[in-house]
N, CA, C and O of each residue as an XYZ file, in Angstrom:
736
protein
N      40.608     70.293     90.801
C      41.928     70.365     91.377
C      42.669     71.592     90.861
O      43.300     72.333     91.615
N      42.563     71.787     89.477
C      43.730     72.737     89.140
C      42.982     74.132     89.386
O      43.643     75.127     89.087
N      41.335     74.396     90.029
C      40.610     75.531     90.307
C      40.958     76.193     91.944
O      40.787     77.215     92.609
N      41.526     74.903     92.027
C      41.996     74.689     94.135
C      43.107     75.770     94.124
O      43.161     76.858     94.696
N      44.265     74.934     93.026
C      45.699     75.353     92.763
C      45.842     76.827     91.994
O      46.756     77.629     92.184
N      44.897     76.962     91.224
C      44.924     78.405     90.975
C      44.317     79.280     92.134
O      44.894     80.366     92.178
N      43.229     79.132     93.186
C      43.176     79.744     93.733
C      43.897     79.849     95.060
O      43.457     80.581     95.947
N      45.000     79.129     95.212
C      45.754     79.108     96.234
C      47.213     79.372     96.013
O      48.044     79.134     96.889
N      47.506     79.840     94.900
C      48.480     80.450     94.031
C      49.019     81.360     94.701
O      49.999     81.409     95.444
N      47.884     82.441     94.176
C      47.915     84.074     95.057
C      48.308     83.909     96.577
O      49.330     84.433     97.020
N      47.291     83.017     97.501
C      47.883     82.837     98.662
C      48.584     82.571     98.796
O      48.911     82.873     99.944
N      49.761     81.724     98.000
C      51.112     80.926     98.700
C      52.055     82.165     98.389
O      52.941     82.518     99.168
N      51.752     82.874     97.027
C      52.952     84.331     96.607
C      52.759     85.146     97.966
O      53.544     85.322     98.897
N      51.891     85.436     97.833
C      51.417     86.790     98.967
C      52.480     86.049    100.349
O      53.494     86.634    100.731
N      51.945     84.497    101.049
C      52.602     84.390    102.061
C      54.175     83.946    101.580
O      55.074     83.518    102.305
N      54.193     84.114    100.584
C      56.176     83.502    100.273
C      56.790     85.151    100.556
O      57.719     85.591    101.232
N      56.012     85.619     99.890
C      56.528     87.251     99.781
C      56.608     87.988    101.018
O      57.467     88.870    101.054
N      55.884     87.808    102.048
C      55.968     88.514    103.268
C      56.817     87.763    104.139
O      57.243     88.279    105.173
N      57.007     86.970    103.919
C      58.205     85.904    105.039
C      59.592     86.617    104.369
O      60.305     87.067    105.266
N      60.069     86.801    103.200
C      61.004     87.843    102.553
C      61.280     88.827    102.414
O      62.281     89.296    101.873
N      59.959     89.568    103.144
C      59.851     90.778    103.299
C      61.558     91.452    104.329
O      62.317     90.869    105.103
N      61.531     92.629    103.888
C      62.417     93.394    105.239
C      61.571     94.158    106.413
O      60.733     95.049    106.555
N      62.206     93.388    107.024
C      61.794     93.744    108.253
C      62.158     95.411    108.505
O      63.024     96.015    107.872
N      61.371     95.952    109.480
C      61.106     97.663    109.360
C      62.098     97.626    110.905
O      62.385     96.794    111.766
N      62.381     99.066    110.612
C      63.055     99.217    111.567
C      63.180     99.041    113.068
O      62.421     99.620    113.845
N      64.223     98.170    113.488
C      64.238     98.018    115.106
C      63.861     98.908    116.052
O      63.815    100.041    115.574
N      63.569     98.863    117.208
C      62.877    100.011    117.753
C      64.177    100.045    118.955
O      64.577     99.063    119.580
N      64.749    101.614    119.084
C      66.198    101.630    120.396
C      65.790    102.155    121.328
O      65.042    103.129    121.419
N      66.404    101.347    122.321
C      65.846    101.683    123.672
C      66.651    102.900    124.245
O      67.563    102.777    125.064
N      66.212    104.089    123.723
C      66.819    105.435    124.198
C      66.683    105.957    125.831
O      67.318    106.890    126.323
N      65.475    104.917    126.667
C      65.556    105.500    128.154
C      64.428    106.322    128.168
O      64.046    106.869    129.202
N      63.853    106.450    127.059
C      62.688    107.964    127.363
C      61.616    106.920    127.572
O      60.573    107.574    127.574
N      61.396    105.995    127.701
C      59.832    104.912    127.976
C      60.139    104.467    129.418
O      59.145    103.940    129.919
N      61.661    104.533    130.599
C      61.553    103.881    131.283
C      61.526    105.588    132.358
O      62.197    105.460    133.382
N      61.019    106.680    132.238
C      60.621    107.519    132.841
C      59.982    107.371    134.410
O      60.620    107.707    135.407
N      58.484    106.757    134.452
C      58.438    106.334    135.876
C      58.896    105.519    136.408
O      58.945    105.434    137.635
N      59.440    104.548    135.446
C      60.723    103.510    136.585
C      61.840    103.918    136.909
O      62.538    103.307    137.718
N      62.212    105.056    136.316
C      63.536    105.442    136.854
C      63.399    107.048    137.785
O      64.296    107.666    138.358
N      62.014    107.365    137.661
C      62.054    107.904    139.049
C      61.613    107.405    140.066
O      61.282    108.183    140.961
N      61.464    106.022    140.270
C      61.278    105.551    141.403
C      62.660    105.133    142.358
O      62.871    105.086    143.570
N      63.345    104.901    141.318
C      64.468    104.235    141.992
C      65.447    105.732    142.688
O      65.594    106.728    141.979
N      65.783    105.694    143.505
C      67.003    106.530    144.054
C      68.149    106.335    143.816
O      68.733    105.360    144.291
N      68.574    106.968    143.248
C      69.616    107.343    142.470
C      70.868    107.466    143.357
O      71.440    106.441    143.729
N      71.337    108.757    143.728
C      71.294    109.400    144.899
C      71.635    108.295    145.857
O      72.789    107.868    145.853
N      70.839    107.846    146.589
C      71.119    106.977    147.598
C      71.607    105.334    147.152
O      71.717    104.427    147.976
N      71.766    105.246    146.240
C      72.305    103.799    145.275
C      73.647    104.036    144.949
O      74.521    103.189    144.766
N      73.767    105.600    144.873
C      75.295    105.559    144.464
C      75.957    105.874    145.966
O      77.177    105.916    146.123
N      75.141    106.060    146.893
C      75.679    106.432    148.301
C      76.135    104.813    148.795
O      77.276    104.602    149.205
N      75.436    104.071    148.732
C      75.389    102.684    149.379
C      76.598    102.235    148.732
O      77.420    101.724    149.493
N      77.001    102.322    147.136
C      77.588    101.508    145.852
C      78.864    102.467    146.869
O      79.357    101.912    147.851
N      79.267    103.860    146.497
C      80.148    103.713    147.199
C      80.494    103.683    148.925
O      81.613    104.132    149.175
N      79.738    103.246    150.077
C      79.893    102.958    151.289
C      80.811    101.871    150.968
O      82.024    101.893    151.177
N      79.990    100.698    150.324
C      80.754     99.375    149.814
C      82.208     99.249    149.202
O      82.923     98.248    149.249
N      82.511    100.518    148.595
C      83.810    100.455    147.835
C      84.449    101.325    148.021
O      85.132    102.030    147.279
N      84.225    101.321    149.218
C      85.617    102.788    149.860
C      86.608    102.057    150.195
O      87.701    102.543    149.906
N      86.621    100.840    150.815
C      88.337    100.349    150.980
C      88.844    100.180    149.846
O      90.067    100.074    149.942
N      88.321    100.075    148.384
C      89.306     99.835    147.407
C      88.523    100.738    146.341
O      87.430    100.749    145.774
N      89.845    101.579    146.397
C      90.408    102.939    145.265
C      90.045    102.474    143.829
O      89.647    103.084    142.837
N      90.274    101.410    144.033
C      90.433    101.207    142.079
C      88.393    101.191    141.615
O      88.261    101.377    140.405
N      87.558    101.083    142.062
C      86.484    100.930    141.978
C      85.880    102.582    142.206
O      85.662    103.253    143.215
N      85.695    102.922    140.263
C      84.831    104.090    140.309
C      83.645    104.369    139.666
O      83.215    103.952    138.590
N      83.076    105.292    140.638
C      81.342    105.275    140.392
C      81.258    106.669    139.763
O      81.628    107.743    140.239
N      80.491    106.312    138.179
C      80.055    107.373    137.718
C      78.894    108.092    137.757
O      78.334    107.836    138.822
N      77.897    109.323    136.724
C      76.711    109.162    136.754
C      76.914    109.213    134.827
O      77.840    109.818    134.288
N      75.893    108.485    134.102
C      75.931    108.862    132.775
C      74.641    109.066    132.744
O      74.081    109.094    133.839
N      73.848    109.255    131.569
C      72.558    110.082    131.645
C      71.741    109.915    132.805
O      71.869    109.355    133.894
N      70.766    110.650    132.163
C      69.946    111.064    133.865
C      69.195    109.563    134.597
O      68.358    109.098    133.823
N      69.280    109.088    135.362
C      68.603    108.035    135.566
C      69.370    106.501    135.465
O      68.911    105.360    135.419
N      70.785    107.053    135.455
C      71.238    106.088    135.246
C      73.067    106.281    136.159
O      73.623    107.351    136.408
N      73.671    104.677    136.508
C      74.947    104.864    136.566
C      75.812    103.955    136.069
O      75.632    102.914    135.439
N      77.469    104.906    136.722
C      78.486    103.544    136.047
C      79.309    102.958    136.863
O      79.851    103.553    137.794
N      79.470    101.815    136.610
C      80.587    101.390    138.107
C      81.573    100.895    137.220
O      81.164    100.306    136.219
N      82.731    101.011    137.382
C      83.988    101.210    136.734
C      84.881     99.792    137.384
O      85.833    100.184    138.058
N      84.804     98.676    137.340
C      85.376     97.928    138.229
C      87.173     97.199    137.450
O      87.153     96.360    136.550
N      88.645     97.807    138.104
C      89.512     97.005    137.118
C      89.510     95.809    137.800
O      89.280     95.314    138.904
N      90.059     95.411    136.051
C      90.395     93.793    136.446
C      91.810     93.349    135.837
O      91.993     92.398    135.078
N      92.695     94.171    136.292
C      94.098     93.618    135.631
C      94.180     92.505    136.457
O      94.690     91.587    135.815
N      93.870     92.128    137.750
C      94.333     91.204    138.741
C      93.117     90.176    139.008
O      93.205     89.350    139.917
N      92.155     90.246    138.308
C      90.316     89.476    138.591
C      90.397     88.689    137.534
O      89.367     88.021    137.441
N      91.777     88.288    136.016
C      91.178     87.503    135.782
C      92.851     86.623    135.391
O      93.968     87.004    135.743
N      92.590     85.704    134.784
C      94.366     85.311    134.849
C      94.582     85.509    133.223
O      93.617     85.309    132.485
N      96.006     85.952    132.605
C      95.687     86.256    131.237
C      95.432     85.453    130.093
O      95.883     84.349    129.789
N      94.388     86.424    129.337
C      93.557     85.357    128.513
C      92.263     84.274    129.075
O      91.593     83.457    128.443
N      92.252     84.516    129.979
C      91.103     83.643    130.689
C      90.187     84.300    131.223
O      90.453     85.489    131.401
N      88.648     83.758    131.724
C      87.549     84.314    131.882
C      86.963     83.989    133.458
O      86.055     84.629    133.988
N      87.604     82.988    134.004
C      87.550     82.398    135.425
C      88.355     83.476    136.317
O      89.524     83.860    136.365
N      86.910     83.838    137.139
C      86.622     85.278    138.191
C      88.033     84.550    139.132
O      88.139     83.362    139.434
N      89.094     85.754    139.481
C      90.056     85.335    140.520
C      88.816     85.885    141.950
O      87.790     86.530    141.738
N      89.204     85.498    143.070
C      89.192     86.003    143.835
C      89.637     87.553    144.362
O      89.065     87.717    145.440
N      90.152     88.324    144.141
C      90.216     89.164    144.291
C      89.332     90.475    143.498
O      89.367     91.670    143.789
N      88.676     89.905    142.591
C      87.456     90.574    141.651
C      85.880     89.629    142.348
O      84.718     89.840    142.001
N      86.260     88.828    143.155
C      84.856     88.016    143.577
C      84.688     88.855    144.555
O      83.590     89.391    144.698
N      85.921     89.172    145.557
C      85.525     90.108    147.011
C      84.632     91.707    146.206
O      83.611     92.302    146.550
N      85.422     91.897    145.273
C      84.680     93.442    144.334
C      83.196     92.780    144.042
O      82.271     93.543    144.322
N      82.862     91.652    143.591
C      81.528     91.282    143.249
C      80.848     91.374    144.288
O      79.724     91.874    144.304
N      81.441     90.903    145.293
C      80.629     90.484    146.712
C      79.953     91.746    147.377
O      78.754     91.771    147.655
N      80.977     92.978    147.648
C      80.201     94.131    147.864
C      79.371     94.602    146.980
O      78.216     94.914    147.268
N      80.067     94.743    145.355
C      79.081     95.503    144.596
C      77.239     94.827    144.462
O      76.248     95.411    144.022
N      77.376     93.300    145.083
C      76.651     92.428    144.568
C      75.440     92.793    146.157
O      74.211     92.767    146.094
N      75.809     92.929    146.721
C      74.972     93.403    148.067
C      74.056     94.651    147.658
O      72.881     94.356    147.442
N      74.390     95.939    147.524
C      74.328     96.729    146.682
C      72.737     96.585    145.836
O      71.531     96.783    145.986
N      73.635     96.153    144.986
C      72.653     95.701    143.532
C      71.292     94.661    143.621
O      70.344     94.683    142.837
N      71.465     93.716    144.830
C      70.508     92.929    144.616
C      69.336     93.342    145.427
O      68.287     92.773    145.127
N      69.289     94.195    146.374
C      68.509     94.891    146.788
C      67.681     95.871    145.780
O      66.464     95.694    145.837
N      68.054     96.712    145.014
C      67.899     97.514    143.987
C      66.919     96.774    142.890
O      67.305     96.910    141.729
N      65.495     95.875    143.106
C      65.024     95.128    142.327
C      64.427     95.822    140.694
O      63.904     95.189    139.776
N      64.729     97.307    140.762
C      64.138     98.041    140.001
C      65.229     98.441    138.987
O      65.108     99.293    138.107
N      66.455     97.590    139.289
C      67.569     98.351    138.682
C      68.537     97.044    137.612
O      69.153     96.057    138.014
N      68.379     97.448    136.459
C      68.673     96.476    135.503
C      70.165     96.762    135.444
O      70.622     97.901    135.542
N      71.206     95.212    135.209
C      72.534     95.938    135.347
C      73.088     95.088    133.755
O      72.858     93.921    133.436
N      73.835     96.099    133.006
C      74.290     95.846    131.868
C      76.100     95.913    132.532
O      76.711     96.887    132.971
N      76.579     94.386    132.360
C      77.684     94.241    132.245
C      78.619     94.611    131.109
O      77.816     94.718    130.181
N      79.839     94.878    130.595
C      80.288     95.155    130.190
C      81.960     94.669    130.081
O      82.618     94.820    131.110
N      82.444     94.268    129.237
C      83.762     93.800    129.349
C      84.853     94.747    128.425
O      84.655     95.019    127.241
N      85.632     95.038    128.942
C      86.995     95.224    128.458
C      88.070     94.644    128.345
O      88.456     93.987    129.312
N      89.035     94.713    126.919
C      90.546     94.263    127.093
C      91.677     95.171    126.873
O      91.194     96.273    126.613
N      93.149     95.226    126.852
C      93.368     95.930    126.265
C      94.002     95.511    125.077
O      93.019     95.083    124.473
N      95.086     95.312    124.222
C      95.141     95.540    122.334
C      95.761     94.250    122.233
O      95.393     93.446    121.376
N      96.918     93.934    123.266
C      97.383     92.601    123.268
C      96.584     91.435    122.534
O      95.588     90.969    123.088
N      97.002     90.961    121.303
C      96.342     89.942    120.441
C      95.160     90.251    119.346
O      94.938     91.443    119.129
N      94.559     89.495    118.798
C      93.938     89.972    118.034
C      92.408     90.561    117.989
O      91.512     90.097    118.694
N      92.290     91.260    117.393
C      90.887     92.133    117.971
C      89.579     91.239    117.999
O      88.695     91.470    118.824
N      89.458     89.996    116.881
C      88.273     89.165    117.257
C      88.646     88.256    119.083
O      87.836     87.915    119.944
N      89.626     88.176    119.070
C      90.218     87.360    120.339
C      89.784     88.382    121.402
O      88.644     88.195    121.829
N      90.394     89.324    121.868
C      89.730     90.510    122.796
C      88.416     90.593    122.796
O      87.786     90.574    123.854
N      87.747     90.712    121.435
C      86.364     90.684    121.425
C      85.264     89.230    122.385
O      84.151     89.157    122.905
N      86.249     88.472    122.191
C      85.964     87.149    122.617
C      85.485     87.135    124.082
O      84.494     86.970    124.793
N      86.995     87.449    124.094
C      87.267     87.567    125.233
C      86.690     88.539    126.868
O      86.688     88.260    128.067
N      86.333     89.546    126.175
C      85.642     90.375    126.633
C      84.328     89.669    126.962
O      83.944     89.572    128.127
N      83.789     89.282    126.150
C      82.240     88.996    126.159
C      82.014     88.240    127.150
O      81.157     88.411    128.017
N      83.264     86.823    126.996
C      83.491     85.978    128.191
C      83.266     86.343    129.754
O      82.532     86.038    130.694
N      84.355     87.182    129.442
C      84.606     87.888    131.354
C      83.550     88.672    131.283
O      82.945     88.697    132.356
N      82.922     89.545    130.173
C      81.572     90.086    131.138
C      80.169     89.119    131.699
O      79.375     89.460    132.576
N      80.154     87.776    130.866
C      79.328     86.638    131.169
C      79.597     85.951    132.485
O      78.780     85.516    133.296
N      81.275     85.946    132.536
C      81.092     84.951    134.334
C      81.595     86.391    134.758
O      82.824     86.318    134.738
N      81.150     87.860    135.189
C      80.711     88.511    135.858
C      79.430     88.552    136.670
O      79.103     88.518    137.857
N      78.654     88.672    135.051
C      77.511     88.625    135.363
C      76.736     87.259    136.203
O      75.759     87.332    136.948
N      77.515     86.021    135.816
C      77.002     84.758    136.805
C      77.894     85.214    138.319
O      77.572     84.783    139.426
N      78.593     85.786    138.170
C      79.018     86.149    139.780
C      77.708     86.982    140.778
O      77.207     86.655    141.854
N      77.512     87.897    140.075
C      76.439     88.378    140.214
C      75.435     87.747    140.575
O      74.991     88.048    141.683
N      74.733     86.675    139.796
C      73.511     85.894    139.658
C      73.697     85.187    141.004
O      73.006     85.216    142.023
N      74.863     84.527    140.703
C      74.795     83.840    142.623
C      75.364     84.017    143.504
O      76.019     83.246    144.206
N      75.028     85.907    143.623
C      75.291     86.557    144.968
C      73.689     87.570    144.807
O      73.632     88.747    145.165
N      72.652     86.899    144.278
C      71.214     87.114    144.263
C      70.617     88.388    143.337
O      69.454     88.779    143.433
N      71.619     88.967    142.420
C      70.669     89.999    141.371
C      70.121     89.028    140.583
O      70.632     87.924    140.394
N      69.088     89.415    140.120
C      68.039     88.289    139.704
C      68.273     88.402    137.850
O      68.164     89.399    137.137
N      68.534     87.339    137.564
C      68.883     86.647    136.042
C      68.439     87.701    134.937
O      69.152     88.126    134.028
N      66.741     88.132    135.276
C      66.363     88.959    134.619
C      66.766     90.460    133.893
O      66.529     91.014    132.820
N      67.541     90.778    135.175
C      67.975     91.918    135.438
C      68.747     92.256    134.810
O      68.677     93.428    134.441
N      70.066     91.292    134.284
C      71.408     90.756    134.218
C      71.530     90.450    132.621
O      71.072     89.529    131.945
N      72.528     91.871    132.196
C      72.895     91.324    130.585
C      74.284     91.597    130.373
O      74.857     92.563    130.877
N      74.858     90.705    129.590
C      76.329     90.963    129.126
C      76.869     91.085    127.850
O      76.493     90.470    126.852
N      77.901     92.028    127.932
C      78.086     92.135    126.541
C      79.703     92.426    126.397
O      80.177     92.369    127.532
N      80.848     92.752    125.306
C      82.032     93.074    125.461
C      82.110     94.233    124.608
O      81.266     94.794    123.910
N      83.174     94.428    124.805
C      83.599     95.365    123.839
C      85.211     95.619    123.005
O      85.477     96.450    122.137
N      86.303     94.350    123.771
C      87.414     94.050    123.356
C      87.817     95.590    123.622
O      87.336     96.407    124.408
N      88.940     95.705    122.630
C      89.480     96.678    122.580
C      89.278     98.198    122.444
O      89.852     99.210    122.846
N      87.908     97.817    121.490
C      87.542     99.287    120.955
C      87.362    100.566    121.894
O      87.477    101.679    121.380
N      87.065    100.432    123.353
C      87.046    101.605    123.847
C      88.116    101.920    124.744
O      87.895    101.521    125.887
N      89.050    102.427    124.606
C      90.404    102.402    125.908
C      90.062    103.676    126.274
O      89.711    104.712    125.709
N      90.362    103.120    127.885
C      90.178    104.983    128.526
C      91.990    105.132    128.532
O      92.351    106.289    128.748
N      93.097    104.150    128.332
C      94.654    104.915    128.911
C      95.055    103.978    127.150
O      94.564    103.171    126.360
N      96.164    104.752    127.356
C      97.031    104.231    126.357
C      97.699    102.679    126.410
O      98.428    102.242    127.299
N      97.314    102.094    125.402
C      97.680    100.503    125.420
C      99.390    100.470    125.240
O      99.934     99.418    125.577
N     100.368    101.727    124.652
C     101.849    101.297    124.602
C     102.218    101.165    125.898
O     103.434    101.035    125.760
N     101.989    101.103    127.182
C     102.297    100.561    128.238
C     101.384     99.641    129.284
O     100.154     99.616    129.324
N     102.080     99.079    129.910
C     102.035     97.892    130.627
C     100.456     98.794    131.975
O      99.361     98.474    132.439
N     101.196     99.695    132.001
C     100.077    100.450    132.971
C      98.507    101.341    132.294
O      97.495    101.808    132.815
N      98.947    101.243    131.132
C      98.083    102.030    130.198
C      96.764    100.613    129.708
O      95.577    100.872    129.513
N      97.435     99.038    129.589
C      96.905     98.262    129.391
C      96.351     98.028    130.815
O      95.134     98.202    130.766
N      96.580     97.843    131.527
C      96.311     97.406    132.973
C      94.805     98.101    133.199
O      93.933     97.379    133.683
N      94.488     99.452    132.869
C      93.465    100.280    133.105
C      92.542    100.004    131.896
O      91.314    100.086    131.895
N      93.411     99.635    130.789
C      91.747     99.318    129.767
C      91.387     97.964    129.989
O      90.881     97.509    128.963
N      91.456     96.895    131.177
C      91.403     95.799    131.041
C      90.037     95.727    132.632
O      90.277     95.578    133.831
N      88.952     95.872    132.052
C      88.115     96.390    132.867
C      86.722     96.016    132.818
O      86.419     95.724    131.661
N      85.491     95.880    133.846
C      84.696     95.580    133.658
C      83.955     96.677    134.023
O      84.341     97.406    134.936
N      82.623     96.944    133.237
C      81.656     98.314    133.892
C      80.315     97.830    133.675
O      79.751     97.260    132.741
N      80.014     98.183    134.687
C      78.700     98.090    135.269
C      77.754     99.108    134.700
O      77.863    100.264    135.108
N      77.081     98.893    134.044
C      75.662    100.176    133.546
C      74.115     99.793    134.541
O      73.443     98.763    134.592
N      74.014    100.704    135.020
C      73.329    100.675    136.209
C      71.888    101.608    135.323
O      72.119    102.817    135.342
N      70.556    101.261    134.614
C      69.747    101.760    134.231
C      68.304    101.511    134.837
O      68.191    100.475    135.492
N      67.312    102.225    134.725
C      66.137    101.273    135.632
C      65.804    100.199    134.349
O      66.255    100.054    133.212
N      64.534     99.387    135.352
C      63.952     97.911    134.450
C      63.208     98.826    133.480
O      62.604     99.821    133.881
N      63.273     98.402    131.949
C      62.322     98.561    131.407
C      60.750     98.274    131.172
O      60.146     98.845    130.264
């Protein structure tokens, strides 16, 4: 018995020790591995369609950020009620076109994104954000971009494109964006 226990000693250190181990560095998805998937997709003609769909309403803008990729800029001073995460109607009609769009595009992974602006406290915005970019993204899901595709995340306060000391400055950082990248 105690020839068992000494020789299973070493094995139990060795496996105690590697379960404690640190883990090596995460690997970031910089875009340079999704190369032939993102020249398949048309670019070009995705942002032609994205804006056909959102020419009656101004407030909906389409960017390009790195190569192979876009941004859809959607506000929501009026899409959500304040402090709450339940899609108004008037951000569902914005889903509804952008969501036509997108679900066709099976090659095209969409990273939601939430904004607030400073009003309250920054874990609360943070919250909050994450929220409204989650029932975005289920707006999405059942107007047919496929689950897979579909990730959400917030960002509260930290990134304002206008100044939060006014009512109109908050109104514009209170926003959802669309990151439009191919599937990995």
């Amino acid at each position: 018995m105690k020839k068992t226990l000494s020789r299973l000693m070493p094995l139990c250190l060795t496996a105690l020790l590697a379960a404690c181990a640190t883990p090596g560095p995460q690997q970031i998805d910089d875009g340079s591995k999704r190369g032939a998937s993102a020249e398949r997709i048309d670019w070009s003609g995705l942002r032609l369609r994205l804006a056909a769909g959102v020419a009656t309403d101004p407030g909906i803008e389409l960017g390009e950020r790195e190569a192979g990729s876009l941004q859809v800029r959607v506000p929501v001073a009026d899409g959500f009620a304040p402090g709450k995460a339940e899609v108004r109607p008037a951000l569902q009609r914005r889903l509804d076109i952008l969501a036509t769009a997108l679900a066709a595009e099976r090659e095209v992974a969409v990273l939601v994104v939430g904004h607030t602006d400073s009003q309250g406290s920054e874990m609360y915005n943070l919250q909050l954000s994450i929220a409204r970019a989650e029932a975005v993204a289920e707006q999405l899901r059942g107007r047919g971009v496929a689950l897979e595709r579909l990730a959400a995340d917030g960002r509260g306060e930290a990134e304002p494109i206008a100044d939060n000391g006014s009512e109109a400055g908050r109104a514009q950082n209170r926003r959802i964006e669309l990151l439009l990248r191919a599937m990995p």
